[in-house]
Residue frames relative to the residue before (quaternion, step in Angstrom):
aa qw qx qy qz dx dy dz
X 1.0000 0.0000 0.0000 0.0000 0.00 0.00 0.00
X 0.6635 -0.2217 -0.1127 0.7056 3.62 0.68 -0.67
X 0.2676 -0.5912 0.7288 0.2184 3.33 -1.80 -0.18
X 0.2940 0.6308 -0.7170 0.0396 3.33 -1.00 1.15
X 0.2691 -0.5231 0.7347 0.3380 3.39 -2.13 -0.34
X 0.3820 -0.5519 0.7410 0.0200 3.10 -1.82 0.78
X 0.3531 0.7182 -0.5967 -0.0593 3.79 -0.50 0.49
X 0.1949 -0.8955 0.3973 0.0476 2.90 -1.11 1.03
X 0.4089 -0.8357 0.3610 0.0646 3.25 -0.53 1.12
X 0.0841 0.8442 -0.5174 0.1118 4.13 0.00 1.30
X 0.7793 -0.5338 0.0841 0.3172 3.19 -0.73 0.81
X 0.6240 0.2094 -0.2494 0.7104 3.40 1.87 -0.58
X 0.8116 0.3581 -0.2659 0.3774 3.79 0.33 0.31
X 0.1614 0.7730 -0.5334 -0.3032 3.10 -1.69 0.01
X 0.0114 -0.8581 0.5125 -0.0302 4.05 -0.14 0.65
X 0.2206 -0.8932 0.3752 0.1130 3.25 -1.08 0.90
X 0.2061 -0.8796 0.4269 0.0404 3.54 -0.42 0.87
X 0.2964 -0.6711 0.6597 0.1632 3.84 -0.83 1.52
X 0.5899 -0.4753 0.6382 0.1373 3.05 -1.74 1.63
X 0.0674 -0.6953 0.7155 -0.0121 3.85 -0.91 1.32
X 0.6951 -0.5492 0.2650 0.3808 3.63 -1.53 0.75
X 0.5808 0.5289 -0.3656 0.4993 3.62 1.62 -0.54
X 0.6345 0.2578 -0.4931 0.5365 4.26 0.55 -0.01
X 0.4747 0.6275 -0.5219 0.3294 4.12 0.67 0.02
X 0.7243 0.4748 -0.1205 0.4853 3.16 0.69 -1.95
X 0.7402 0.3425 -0.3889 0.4285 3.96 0.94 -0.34
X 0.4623 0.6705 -0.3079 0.4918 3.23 1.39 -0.03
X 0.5728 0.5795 -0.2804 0.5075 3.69 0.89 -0.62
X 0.8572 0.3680 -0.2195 0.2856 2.70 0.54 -1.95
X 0.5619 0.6703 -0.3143 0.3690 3.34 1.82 -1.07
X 0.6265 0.5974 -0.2367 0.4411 3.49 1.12 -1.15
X 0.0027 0.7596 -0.6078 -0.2314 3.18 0.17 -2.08
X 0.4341 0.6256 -0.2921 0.5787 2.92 1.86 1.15
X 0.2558 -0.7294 0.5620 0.2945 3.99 0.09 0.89
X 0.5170 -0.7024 0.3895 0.2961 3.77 -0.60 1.07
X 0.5376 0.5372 -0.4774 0.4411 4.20 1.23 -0.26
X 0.5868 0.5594 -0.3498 0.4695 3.55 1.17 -1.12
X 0.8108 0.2873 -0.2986 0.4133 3.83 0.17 -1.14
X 0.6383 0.2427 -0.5028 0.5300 3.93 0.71 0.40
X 0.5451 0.5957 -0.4673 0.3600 3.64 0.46 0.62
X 0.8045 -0.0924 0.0591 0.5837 3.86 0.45 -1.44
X 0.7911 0.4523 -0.1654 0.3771 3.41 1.10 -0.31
X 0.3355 0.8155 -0.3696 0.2928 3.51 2.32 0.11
X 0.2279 -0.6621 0.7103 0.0719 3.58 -1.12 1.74
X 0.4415 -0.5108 0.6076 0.4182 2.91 -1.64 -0.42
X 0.6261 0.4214 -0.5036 0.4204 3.50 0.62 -0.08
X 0.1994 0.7340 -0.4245 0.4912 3.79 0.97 0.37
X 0.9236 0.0752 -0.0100 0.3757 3.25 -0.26 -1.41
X 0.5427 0.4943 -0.4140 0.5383 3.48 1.81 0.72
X 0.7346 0.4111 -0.3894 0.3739 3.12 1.05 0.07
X 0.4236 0.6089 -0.3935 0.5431 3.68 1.58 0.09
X 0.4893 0.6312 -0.3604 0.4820 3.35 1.12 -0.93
X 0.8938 0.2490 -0.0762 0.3652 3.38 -0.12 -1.57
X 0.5296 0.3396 -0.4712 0.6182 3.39 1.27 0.22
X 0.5880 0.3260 -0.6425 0.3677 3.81 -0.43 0.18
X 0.7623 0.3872 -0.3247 0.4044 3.76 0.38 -0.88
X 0.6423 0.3943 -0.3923 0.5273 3.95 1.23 0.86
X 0.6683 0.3161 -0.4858 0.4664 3.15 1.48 0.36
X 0.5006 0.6040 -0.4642 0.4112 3.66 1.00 0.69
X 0.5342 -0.6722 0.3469 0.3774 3.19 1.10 0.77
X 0.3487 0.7063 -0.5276 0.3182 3.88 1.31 0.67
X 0.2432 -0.6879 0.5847 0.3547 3.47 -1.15 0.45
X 0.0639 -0.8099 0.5756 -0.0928 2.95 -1.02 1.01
X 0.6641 -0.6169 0.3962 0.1467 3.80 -1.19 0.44
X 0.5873 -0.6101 0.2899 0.4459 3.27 -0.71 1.11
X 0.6147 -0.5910 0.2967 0.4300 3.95 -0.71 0.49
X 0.4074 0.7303 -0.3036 0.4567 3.57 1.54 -0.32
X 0.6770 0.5123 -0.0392 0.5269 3.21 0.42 -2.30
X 0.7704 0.4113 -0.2395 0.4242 3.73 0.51 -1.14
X 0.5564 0.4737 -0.4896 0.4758 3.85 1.07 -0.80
X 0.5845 0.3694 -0.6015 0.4001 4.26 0.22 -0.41
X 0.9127 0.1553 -0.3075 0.2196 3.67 -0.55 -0.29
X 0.4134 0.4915 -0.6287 0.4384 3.34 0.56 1.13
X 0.3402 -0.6695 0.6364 0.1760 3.16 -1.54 1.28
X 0.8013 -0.0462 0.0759 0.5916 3.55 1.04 -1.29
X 0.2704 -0.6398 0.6988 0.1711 3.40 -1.94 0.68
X 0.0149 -0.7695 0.6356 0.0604 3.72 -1.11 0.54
X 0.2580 -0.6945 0.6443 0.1897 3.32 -1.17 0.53
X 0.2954 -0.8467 0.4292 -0.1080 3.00 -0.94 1.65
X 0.3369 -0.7411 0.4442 0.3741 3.24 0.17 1.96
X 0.4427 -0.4729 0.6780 0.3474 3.89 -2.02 0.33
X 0.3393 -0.5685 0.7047 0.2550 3.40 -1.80 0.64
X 0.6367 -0.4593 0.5597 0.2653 3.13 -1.44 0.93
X 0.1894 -0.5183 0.8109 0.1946 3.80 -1.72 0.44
X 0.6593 -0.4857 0.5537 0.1515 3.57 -1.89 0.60
């Protein structure tokens, strides 16, 4: 349905992470906001830190309450997909 990366960028790192149908579906639910609509007319930045930080808690990273986690991210990027052949 969609295909993005998320790469995120923290002071000693940077590592990217594709949005899977379980950070979609928690994203909905967190919002109450179908996710085409919020990168369409309704896109925060706090939006895309929090996709951010659920993909890197559903990678089985420990990671920090979402609070605790917005101090060390310097940057999020959205990360064009390469085409397959």
């Amino acid at each position: 349905m969609i295909s993005l990366t998320l790469r995120v960028v923290t002071a000693d790192s940077e590592r990217d992470y594709r949005l899977t149908p379980a950070v979609v579906v928690a994203f909905e639910r967190q919002f109450g906001l179908g996710i085409g609509k919020a990168f369409s007319a309704e896109q925060k930045a706090e939006h895309v830190y929090w996709l951010a930080w659920k993909c890197i808690q559903q990678s089985g990273s420990v990671v920090k309450p979402f609070e605790g986690w917005l101090e060390s991210v310097v940057d999020v990027q959205m990360v064009e997909e390469k085409t397959r052949p």
